[in-house]
N, C-alpha and C positions, 0 to 999 in steps of 0.2 A: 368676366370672372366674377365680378362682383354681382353684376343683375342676376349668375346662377349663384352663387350663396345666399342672398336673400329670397329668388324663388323656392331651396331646400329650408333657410327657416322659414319661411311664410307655411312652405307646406309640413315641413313638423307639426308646427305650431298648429295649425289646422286640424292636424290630424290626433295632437293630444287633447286639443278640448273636445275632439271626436268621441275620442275615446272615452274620457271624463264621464261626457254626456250619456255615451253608451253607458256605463260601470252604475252611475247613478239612474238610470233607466231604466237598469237590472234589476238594481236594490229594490226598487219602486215596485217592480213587477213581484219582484219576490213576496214581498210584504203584501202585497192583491191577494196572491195566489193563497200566502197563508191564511191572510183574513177570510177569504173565503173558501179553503179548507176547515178553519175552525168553526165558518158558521154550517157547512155542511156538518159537520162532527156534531155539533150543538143539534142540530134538524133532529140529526140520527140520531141522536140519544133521547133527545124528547119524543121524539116519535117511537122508538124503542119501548122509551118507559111508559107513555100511554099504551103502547098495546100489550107488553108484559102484565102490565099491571090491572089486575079487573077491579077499577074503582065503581064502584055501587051508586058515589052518587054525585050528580051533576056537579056539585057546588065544588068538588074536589077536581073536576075535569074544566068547571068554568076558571078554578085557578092556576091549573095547571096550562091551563091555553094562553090564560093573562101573561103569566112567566115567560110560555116562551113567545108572544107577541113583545113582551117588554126585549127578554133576551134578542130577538129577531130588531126589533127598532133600535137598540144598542149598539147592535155589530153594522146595521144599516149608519144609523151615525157614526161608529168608525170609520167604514168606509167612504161615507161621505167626505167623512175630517180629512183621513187619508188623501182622498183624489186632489180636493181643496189645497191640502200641502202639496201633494204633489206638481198640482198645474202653478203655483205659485213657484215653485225650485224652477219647473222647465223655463217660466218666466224668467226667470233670473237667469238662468244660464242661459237662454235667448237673448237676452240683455246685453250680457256680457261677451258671448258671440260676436254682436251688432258692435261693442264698443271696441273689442279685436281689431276687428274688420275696418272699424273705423284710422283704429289707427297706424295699422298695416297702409292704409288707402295714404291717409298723411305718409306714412317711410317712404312709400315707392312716389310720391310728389316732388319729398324733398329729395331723394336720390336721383329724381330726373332731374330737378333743378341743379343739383352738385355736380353731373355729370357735364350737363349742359356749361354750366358758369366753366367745368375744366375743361372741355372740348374747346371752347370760345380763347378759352388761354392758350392749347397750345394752338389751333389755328394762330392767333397772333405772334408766339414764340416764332411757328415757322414764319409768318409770311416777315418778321421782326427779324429773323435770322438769311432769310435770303436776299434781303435789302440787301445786310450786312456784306454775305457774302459778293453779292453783285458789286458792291460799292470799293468792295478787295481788289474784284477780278479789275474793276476798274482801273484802280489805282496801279495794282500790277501791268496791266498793259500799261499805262501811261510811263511807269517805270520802264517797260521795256523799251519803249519808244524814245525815252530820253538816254535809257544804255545804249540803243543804235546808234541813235545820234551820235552823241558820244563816241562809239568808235569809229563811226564814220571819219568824225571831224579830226581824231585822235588820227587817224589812218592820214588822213588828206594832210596832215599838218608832218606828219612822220618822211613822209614820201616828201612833202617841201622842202624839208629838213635833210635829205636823205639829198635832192635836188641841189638843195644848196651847198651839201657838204661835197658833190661831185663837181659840183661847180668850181668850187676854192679849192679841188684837189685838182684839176685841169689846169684851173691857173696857176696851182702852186708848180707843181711838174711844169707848165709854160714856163714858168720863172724858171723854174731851175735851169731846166734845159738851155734856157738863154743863159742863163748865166755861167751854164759849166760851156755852152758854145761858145760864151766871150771871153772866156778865160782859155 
């Protein structure tokens, strides 16, 4: 009963940092998805606005290139920062998984150890309690042996008694009869 209640939290437990993982994996994904949403939108609007727009002369298109080069290397380093944090969280919660794990591994040691140290008790209790009884059953025989006894001797002494009493009642009747014959 107890090794399935600790296999159901073991496996909770398992299954919320599951989940955790999952939830913040999402988030993760989410925030990808918009950074690179935005930098698509970004793409599309500059590229929009250059072709909207009939600029005449170079030095107006070599800036507007610069912009969105710089804008493009921005959201590049977002996303850089972004992954960066990101594989730093998975660490961690990898981390913390392993230290789980680790100390799930310690419960189910000390719980075989507690089980074991109780198993080993009552193996003793019994084999401590059969003695016992054995040493009862003993005594009670030896008790019965000395109640036989006992009525044996109680018997043979009864019957002597019973001998003797028939005895002195032969003689007594002898007597009398003599004496009521000599009267």
């Amino acid at each position: 009963m107890f090794e399935r209640a600790k296999g159901i939290v073991r496996k909770v437990t398992l299954e919320v940092i599951y989940e955790v993982v999952d939830e913040r994996s999402q988030k993760i994904y989410e925030k990808l998805e918009h950074i690179e949403r935005r930098q698509e939108d970004d793409f599309r609007y500059f590229i929009q606005r250059l072709e909207t727009s009939n600029i005449s002369s170079n030095q107006r298109m070599d800036s507007l290139r610069q912009e969105v080069k710089e804008e493009v290397n921005k959201l590049r380093n977002e996303v850089n920062q972004f992954k960066q944090e990101t594989k730093e969280e998975i660490n961690s919660l990898k981390s913390e998984i392993n230290q789980l794990r680790s100390e799930m591994n310690q419960l189910r040691q000390e719980t075989k150890e507690e089980i074991n140290q109780l198993r080993n008790e009552i193996n003793q209790f019994k084999q401590e309690t059969k003695e016992e009884v054995n040493s009862l059953k003993s005594e009670i025989n030896q008790l019965r042996n000395e109640m036989n006894q006992l009525r044996q001797e109680t018997k043979e002494e009864i019957n002597q008694l019973r001998n003797e009493l028939n005895h002195r009642m032969d003689t007594m009747i002898q007597m009398l009869s003599e004496i009521l014959r000599s009267k």
